[in-house]
C-alpha positions in Angstrom: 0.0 0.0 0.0 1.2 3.7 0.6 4.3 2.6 2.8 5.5 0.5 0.0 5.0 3.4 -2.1 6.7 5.6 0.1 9.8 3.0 0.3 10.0 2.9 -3.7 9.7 6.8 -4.1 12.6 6.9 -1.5 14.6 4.1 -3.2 14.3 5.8 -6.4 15.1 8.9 -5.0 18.6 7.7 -3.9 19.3 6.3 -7.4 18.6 9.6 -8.9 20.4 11.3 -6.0 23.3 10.2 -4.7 23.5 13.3 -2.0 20.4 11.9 -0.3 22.4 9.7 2.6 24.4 13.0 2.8 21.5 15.2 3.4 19.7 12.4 5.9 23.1 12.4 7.7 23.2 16.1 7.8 19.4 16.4 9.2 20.0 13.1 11.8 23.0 15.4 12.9 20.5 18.9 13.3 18.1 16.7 15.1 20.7 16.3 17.5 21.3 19.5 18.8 17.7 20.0 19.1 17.4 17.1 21.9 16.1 14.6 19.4 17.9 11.7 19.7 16.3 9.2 19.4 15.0 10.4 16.4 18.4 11.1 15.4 19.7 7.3 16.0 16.8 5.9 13.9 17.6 8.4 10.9 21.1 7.2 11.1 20.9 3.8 11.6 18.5 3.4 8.5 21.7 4.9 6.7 24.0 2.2 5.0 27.9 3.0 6.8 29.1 2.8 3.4 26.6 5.2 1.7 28.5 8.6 1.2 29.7 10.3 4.1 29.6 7.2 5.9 32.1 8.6 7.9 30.5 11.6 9.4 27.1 9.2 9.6 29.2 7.0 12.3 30.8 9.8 14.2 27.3 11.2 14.7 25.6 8.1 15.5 28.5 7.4 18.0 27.8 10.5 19.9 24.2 9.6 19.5 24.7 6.4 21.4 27.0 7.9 23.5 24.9 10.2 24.6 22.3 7.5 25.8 24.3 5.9 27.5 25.3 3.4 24.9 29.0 3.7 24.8 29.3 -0.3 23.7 27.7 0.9 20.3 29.1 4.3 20.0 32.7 2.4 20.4 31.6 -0.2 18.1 30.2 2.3 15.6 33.2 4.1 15.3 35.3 1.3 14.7 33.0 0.0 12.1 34.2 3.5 9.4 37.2 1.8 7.1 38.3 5.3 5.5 40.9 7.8 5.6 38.8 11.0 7.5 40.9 10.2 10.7 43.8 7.9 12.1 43.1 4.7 13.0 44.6 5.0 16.1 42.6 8.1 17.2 39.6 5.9 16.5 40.8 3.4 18.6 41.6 5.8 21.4 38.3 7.4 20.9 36.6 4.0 21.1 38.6 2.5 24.0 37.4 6.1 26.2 33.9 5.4 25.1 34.3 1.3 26.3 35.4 2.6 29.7 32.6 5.2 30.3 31.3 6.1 32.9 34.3 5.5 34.9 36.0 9.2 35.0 39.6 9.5 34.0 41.9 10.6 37.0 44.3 12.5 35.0 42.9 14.1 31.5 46.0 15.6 30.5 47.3 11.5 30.3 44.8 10.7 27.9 46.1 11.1 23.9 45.0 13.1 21.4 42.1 12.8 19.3 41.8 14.3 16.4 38.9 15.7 14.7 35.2 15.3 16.0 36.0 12.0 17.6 37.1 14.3 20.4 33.3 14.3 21.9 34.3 11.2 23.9 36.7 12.8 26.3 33.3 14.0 28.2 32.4 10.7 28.8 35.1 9.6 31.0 35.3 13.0 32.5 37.9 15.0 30.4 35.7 18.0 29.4 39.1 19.9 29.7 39.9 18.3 26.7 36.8 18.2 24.8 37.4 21.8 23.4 41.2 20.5 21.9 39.5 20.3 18.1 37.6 23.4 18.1 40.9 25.5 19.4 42.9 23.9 16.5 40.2 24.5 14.0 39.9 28.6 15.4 43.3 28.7 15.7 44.1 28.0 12.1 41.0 30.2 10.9 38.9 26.9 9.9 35.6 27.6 11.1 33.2 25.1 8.6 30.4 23.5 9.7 32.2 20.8 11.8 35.0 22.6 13.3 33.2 24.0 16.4 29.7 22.9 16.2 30.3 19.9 18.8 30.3 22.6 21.6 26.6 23.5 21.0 25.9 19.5 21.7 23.2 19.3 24.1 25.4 16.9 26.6 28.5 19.6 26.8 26.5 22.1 28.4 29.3 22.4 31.2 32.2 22.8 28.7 29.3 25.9 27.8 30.5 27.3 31.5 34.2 27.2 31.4 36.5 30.1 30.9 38.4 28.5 27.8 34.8 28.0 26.3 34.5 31.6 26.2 37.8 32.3 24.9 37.3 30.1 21.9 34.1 31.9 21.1 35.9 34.8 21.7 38.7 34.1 19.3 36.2 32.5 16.7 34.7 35.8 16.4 31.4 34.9 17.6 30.8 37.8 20.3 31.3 40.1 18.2 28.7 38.6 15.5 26.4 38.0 18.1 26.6 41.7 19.6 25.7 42.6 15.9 23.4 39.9 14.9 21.7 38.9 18.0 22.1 36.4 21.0 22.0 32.6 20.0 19.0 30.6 22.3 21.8 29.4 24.7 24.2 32.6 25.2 23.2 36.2 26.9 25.0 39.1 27.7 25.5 39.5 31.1 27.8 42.6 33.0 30.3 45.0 31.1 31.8 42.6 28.2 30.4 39.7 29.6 28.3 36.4 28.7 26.8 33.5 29.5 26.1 30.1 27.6 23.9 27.2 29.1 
């Protein structure tokens, strides 16, 4: 009936477009940041990891998982990608952190360095110290796309959101500045003199 209509237009769709998986990874990421989850999870898991951007569609289902407390998957989902995007080893490291959550880290500093977005899993073992490493590289070296700093806004880093190096790297991205112009984003407000909050 209608669903298997549905299924066909969709299947279709993704001969004709091969961007589709892209833009479905994209949205699954969105829903996200806008406490949808779940939601999120189901978009992504419906994805092939080999369809384009099969990369980006594990890393986001990992912090997906991760953030509901299923650090088995999120470890085993990063560990599925086979690509190029990031070392293998900061995979590994990303997805031995995730394996030993909730326990908390004694010393952060310790832990290695992860590179790229794989960095979310520091703030599962308690090493939100580290989980802004990525986005200071990425400001520092004036790379501001769309995946460079967007993992602070994740709904599960509000407390990195509270730290004095949070504000410096919004600082330093420019963003106070645009938002004085442009307007406050939902989760920051001007506070006294020069000052700000994010939540």
């Amino acid at each position: 009936g209608r669903l298997k209509d549905a299924l066909s237009l969709r299947e279709r769709l993704r001969t004709l477009e091969p961007f589709v998986p892209i833009y479905n990874i994209i949205t699954a990421s969105i829903m996200q940041y806008n406490r949808q989850r779940e939601a999120s999870i189901l978009a992504l898991e419906a994805i092939p990891p080999d369809a384009a951007g099969g990369f980006f569609r594990n890393i986001y289902l990992a912090q997906a998982y991760a953030a509901a407390g299923r650090y088995q998957d999120a470890a085993n989902t990063l560990l599925a990608f086979k690509g190029k995007l990031a070392s293998e080893q900061s995979m590994e490291e990303a997805a031995r952190l995730l394996r030993s959550a909730p326990t908390k880290v004694k010393a952060s500093q310790a832990l290695p360095a992860l590179e790229g977005e794989v960095g979310f899993a520091y703030s599962y073992v308690g090493a939100t110290d580290r989980v802004l490493e990525f986005p200071a590289r990425m400001v520092e070296v004036h790379f501001l796309n769309a995946t460079g700093i967007r993992n602070v806004w994740l709904p599960e880093l509000a407390p990195v959101r509270k730290t004095g190096r949070f504000k410096a790297l919004v600082r330093d991205a420019g963003l106070v500045d645009y938002w004085k112009a442009r307007g406050w984003p939902d989760l920051c407000h001007p506070t006294t003199g020069d000052d700000f909050e994010c939540s």
